[in-house]
C-alpha positions, 0 to 999 in steps of 0.5 A: 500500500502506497502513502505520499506522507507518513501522516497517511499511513496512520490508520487501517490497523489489521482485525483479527479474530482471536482463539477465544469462544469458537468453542460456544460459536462466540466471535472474538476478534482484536483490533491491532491499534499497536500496529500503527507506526507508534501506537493508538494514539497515532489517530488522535494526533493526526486528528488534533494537529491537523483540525488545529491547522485548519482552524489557525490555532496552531500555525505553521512552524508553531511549538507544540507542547503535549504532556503524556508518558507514552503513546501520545508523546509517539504520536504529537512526535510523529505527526508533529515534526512530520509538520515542520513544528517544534515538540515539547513532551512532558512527561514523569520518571515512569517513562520507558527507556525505549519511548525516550529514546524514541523522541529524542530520536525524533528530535523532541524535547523532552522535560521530565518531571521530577516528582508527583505533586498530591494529585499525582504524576498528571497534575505534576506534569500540567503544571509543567506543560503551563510553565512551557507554554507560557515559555513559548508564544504561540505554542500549541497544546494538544489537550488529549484529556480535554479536546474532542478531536481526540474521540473524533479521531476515532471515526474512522476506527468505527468505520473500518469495524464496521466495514470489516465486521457489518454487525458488532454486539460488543466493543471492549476498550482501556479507559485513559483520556476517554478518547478511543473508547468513547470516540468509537462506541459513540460512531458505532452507536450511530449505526448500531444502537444496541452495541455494549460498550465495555471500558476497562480500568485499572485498581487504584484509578479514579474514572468510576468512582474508585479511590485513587491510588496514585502508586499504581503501575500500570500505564496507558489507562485509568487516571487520577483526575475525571478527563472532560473526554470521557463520557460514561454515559456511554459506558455498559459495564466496567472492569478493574484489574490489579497490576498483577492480573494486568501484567500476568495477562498482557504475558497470557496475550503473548504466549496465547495469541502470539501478540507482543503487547503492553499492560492495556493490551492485555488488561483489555486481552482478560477482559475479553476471555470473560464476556466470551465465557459469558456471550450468547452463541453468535455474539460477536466482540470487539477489542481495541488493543493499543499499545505493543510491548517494546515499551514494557520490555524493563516491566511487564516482561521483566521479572526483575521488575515483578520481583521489585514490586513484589507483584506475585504477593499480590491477589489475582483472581480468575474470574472478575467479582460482580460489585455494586457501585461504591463497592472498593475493589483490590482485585479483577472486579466488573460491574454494570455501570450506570453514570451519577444520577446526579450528572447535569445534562446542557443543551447549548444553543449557538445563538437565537432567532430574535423573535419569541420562538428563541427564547421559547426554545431555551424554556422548553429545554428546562422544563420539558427537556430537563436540560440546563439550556446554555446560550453561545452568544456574542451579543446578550443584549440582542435577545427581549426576554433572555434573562428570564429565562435562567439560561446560561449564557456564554459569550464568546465570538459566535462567528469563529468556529475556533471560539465556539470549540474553546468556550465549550472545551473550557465549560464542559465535560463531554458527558455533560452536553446533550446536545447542540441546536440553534434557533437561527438561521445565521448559525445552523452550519455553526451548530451542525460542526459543532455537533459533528466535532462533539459527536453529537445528533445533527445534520450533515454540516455540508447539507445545511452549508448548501441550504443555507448557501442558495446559490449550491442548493439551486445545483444540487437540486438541478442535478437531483431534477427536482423542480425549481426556477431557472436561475443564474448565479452572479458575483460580478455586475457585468454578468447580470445581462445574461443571467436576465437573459436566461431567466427572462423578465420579470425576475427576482434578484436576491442575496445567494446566502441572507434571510427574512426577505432581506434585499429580495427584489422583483425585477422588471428590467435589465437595469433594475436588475444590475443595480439590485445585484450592485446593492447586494454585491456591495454588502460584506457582512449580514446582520450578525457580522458574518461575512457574506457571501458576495454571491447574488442569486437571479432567479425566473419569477413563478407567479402562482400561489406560495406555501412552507412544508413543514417536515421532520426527518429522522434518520434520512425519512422524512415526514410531512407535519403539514403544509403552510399557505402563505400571502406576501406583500405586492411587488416588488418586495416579498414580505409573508404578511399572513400564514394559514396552517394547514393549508385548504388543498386538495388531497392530490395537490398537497401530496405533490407539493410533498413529493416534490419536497421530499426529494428536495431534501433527499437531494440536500442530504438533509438527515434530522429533524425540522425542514422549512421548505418553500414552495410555488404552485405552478401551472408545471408543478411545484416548484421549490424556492428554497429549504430552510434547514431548522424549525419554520420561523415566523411563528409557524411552529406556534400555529402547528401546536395550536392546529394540531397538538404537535410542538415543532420546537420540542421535538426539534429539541429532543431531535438535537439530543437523540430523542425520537420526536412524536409528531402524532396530531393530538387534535385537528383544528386550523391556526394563522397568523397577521403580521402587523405591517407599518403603511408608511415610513416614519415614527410609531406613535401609537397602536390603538385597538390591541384589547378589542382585537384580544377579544375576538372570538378565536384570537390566542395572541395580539403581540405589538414588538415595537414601542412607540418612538420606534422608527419603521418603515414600509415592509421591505423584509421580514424584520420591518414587522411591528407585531402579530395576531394569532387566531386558532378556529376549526376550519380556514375560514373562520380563522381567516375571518378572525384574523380580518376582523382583529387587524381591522380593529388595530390603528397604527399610527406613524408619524413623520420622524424628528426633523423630516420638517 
């Protein structure tokens, strides 16, 4: 096999199936992480360093500080000095001489310490990492314990398992930073729910609720202190073992199944004899195995070294004890693992919409949900309503992918994340990287990226055939003469990549048109000072009747909730001014237009839960104007509780932490919606009429969102609204005549601003 870089060749480690339960039709097999360069921790610095390359916190030619006393300093060394940059390893009088050797053969920098602090050789050594890398500027500290690159990094393990095996009923793994095990368990879980996970530990470590024992002698697994990677939710059961029953069977995996491997070897080696003795026929487990034993040749393989600890005097059993949690344990012992009743579970929001559906979210996450709702956000002071929502807020720059990863990695263990969403349209691609770096329910972030970038959608879905306006793509003014020339007049220009309507133009002729596209081209940044994409979308105009569908995916299957009439302003701006839910169509109309919807979003790559999809009737079909990849904003998800019973953003919600939604109608009735529109530009004075208008019959809400001595205007985009009635009756008439009646009977008055005189 043919590698252009060393870096490359890390990965697809050979599985083999192991001499254990083929006599009960149990499938054992190992995967031989050893057999990477250096060892396991290979994946997890190649992962590390180049995510860290990506985003710019480590540039190139940058020191790189790692603290580890094996398989990771191999690994931060490997790939690090295959990058060009300096590498500093700390690590503690433990380390063998055959990986001392090998960095200072690699060309580290190796500092070790001298002596444990209370805590232990880890605490020692961190301090010394922080002397280090307040020593070299600019230098880059992998964080193994704390960074969720590290469980990223093993993916790809998970899929060469699956690849390999298809089905899996157990996956066995040491437990040290938390990575390999959870990284993989998590993935396999993706795929494969019902897969037991399987975490081994070390007597004397602290992970599950053990006292620490510091003086242990065993290496690669079990630690002192909690990792923020480890995420024990994940795990089934857990099993300890002594230094004499680790050493005595990482000898058994050489002698039995000619593998030459260090103390987590074979601690995980023993584990697998045991679930092997106790598996149904035809189970099939799965053992990482991640260290070889050249560096254990002075330890494990000496007896020398078992002579000097007096290893033999210890107890080693044959069998593990079954133990209750709290239990302390001396010798091989395993017990059905379930994490602390008392363990805090965050749903994190990265930033919000600005409308009552936001705030609503984080509520619904507490007391619902029974999550701690965070809030990522770089401006608190742009939410009405935050503070009562006893959310937590963080802020940190919401538009750096790199920012958003730090401010999680400092506040949280992975364990205590439940999930990650967003109520804004600006932030769904934040979100979904997100929650694909912390393994977490989510979309593809390339099939939100797409949605979100109209121009990519309009391809993607020219490619699936779906239907949809012709259009053209312009970046440059001068190429607004052929766009209007294939999309013929009249045409609607618009920005490839903003929302809400915003700069959402009916053309009528040529000249219109180019200083329409020269309006957008000329803005650089949107609302939330993200840059934009400078990317202007000219579009045929399809003039027929509009309607949002409503869907909800699970696992790539999407269903329809329901679908959405909608009435918008005159040319030549396009601002929704009423929604009707569920829209009056007939049945072979409204199965169409899902249809149609459905293989739009087949065609994005959309997998979970909520889509806004909307649509034009045509005389040739529907035709599909764009998908937005979150709950619908503009108080649908309100009008589809009040009509049906099914809360759209509750389930949007459980969807982001692995729940399975309930899209079930409870009842059957119709809900719509006014919005309140400024008839002219100026001052709001006064709204006059708001108690009548509650008190029609059907009306569920009259809610003004400007005070008087505002400035508004005449709509242009979603954002010039100034308030809403809500209506819910059992049929679309009676709630269009509510809705009628209840703006008939509010005045808005506006006058002429300061000085307009």
């Amino acid at each position: 096999m043919l590698f252009d870089t060393l870096t490359d060749a890390i990965g697809r480690t050979p599985l083999v199936r192991l001499r254990l339960g083929a006599e009960r039709g149990v499938e054992v097999y190992a995967k031989l992480e050893l057999q990477n360069l250096f060892a396991m921790k290979d994946r997890v610095a190649r992962n590390i360093l180049l995510e860290a390359r990506a985003l710019g916190t480590l540039r190139p030619g940058a020191p790189v500080v790692e603290s580890s006393s094996g398989t990771m300093a191999l690994g931060v060394a490997l790939v690090g000095r295959s990058l060009g940059h300096e590498v500093h390893i700390v690590t503690d009088p433990r380390i063998d001489p055959v990986t001392l050797a090998k960095l200072r053969a690699l060309g580290c920098r190796v500092h070790v310490v001298e002596a444990m602090t209370s805590h232990g050789w880890q605490s020692a050594r961190l301090e010394r990492l922080a002397e280090l890398m307040a020593e070299l500027p600019g230098a880059f500290w992998p964080q193994q314990y704390t960074n969720p690159d590290n469980p990223g990094a093993y993916r790809g393990l998970a899929r060469e398992l699956l690849d390999s095996l298809g089905h899996i009923d157990t996956l066995v793994g040491a437990v040290g930073s938390g990575g390999s095990l959870c990284g993989t368990g998590r993935v396999l879980r993706e795929t494969l729910p019902d897969v037991r996970v399987v975490g081994v530990d070390c007597v004397g470590s602290a992970l599950f609720g053990q006292p620490d024992v510091p003086q242990r002698l065993q290496s690669g697994l079990g630690n002192s202190l909690l990792p923020k990677n480890l995420d024990r939710l994940l795990v089934d059961e857990v099993h300890w073992l002594n230094d004499h029953e680790a050493f005595a069977a990482t000898r058994d995996l050489a002698r039995e199944q000619q593998i030459f491997g260090g103390n987590t070897s074979g601690s995980v080696y023993r584990v697998l004899g045991d679930l092997a003795r106790r598996a149904e026929p035809g189970s099939r487990i799965v053992g990482i195995l991640p260290d070889r034993g050249d560096r254990y040749a002075d330890t494990v393989y000496s007896d020398d070294h078992w002579e000097e600890h007096a290893l033999h005097t210890l107890p080693a059993a044959d069998r593990p004890a079954v133990v209750t949690a709290g239990t302390a344990v001396t010798t091989w012992s395993r017990q059905t693992y379930r994490a602390p009743d008392d363990l805090r579970r965050h749903l994190v929001f990265v930033e919000s919409n600005t409308t009552g559906t936001g705030m609503l979210a984080l509520d619904l996450a507490r007391d619902t949900l029974g999550t701690e709702p965070v809030l990522l956000t770089g401006d608190p002071g742009r939410y009405r309503g935050l503070e009562a929502t006893g959310a937590e807020v963080i802020r940190c720059d919401t538009n750096s992918d790199a920012a958003l990863r730090a401010a999680l990695q400092d506040r949280f263990r992975r364990e205590e994340i439940a999930g990650v969403t967003t109520t804004s349209d600006f932030y769904v691609p934040a979100a979904a990287r997100l929650a694909r770096w912390l393994g977490l329910p989510g979309n593809p972030p390339e099939a939100v990226t797409a949605c979100r970038d109209k121009s990519a959608l309009r391809a993607l879905l020219r490619r699936a055939g779906v239907h949809q306006p012709r259009y053209a793509v312009v970046r440059e003014p001068g190429e607004v003469a052929a766009a209007v020339a294939r999309t013929g007049l009249p045409c609607v220009v618009k920005p490839a990549d903003d929302s809400g309507s915003v700069n959402v133009l009916l053309c009528t002729d040529e000249a219109q048109a180019r200083a329409q596209a020269e309006r957008i081209l000329a803005v650089t940044t949107n609302v939330r000072g993200m840059p934009t994409a400078r990317t202007v979308l000219v579009e045929e105009y399809l003039d027929g009747p509009e309607y949002s569908v409503e869907m909800f995916s699970q696992d790539g299957e999407a269903v329809c909730v329901g679908i959405t009439a909608k009435s918008v302003t005159g040319d030549p701006h396009f601002v929704e001014h009423r929604h009707l839910f569920p829209a009056p169509l007939p049945a072979a109309t409204a199965e169409r237009i899902t249809e149609t919807v459905m293989a739009a979003l087949d065609a994005a790559g959309i997998r979970l839960g909520a889509t806004h999809t909307e649509v034009k009737l045509t005389g040739s079909g529907p035709a599909v104007i764009e998908i937005n990849p979150r709950p619908a904003g503009g108080m649908i998800p309100e009008l589809v509780r009040l009509a049906s019973g099914v809360d759209l953003l509750e389930q949007q919600l459980k969807a982001a932490t692995g729940q399975a939604p309930d899209l079930k109608p409870g009842h059957g009735a119709h809900a719509g919606i006014q919005f309140l529109l400024a008839d002219a530009d100026g001052v709001l004075d006064a709204v006059d009429g708001v108690a009548r208008a509650r008190a029609v019959d059907g009306v569920e809400a009259v809610t003004v969102t400007v005070a008087p001595g505002a400035v508004v205007r005449r709509a242009r985009s979603a954002g010039d609204r100034v308030g809403h009635v809500i209506a819910c009756r059992p049929g679309p008439e009676q709630v269009t005549a509510a809705l009628d009646e209840a703006r008939d009977l509010l005045r808005l008055t506006v006058g002429e601003p300061a000085g307009a005189r």
